[in-house]
C-alpha positions in Angstrom: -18.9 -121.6 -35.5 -15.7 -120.0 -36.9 -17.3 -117.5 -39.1 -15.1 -114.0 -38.1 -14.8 -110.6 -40.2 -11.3 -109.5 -40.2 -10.3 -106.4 -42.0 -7.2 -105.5 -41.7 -4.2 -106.0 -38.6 -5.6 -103.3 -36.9 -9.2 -105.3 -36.2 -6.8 -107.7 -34.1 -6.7 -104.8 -31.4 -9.7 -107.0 -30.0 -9.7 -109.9 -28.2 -11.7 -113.2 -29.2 -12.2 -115.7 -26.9 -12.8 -119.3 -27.9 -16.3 -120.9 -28.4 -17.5 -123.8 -28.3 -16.2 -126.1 -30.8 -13.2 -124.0 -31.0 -9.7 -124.7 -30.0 -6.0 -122.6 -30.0 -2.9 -124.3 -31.3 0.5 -122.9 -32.3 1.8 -122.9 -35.7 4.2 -125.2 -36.3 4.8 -125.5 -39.7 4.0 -123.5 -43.3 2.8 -125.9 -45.6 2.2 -124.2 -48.6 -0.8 -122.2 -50.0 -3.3 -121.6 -47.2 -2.2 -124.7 -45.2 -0.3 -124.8 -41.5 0.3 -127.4 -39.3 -1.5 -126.4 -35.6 0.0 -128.1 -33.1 -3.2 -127.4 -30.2 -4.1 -127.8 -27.2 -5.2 -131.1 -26.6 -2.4 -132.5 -28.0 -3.5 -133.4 -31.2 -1.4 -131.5 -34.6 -4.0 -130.7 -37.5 -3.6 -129.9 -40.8 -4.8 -126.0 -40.8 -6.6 -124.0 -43.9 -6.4 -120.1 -43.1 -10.0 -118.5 -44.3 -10.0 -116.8 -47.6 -11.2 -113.6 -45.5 -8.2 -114.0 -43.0 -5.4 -114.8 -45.3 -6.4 -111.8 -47.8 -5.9 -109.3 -44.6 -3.2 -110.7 -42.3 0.0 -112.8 -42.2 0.0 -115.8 -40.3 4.0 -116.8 -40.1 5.6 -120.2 -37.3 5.2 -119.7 -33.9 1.8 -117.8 -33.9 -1.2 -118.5 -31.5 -4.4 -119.2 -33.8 -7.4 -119.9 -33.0 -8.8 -123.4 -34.7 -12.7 -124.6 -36.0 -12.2 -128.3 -36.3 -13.9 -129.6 -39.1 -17.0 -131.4 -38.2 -15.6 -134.7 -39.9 -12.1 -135.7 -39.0 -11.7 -133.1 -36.6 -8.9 -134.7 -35.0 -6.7 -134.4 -38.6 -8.3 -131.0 -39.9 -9.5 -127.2 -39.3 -10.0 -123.8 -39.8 -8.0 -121.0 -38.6 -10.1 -118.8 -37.5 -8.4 -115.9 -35.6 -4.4 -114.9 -35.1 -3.6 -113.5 -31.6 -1.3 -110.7 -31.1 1.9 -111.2 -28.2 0.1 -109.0 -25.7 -2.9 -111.3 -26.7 -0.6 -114.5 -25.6 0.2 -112.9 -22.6 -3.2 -112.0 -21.4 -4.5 -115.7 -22.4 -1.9 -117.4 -20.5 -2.4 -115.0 -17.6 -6.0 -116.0 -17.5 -5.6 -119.4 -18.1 -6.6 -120.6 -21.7 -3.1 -121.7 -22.8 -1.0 -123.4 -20.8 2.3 -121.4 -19.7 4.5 -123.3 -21.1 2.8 -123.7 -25.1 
């Protein structure tokens, strides 16, 4: 669960579906340090940590599709991001059904 390599933008090229235990949300919200506030999927707005091995390679900025590990204790309040999509990422997931069209 949740435990990606990312090395630099350029790794983002590929796509990453999600897994079990895995959900995507839009950032809503910069809180300051490594926090965000994900608004997801299923309705439910967590409080967001951004991996130390994500956050040292890539920017994560408001409006953004992420990909979020909830924490296995409150995981309706709290999670990881995991993964950043691209636009042409967007696109293809709400093409194919994972996000709804009009997140």
């Amino acid at each position: 669960m949740g435990k990606r390599k990312v090395l630099s933008e350029a790794e983002l090229k590929e796509l990453v579906l999600p897994a079990e235990g895995e959900i995507l949300g839009r950032v809503i919200k910069m809180l300051g340090s490594d926090h965000v506030l994900v608004k997801c999927v299923d309705n439910k707005n967590r409080i967001a940590r951004i991996r130390g091995k994500l956050k040292r390679k890539i920017w994560v900025r408001d409006n953004d599709v992420v990909l979020v590990a909830p924490w296995e204790f409150k995981s309706d309040e709290r999670g990881d991001v995991v993964w950043r999509y691209t636009l042409a990422q967007v696109d293809w997931l709400k093409a194919n059904g994972y996000l709804p069209q009009d997140f």
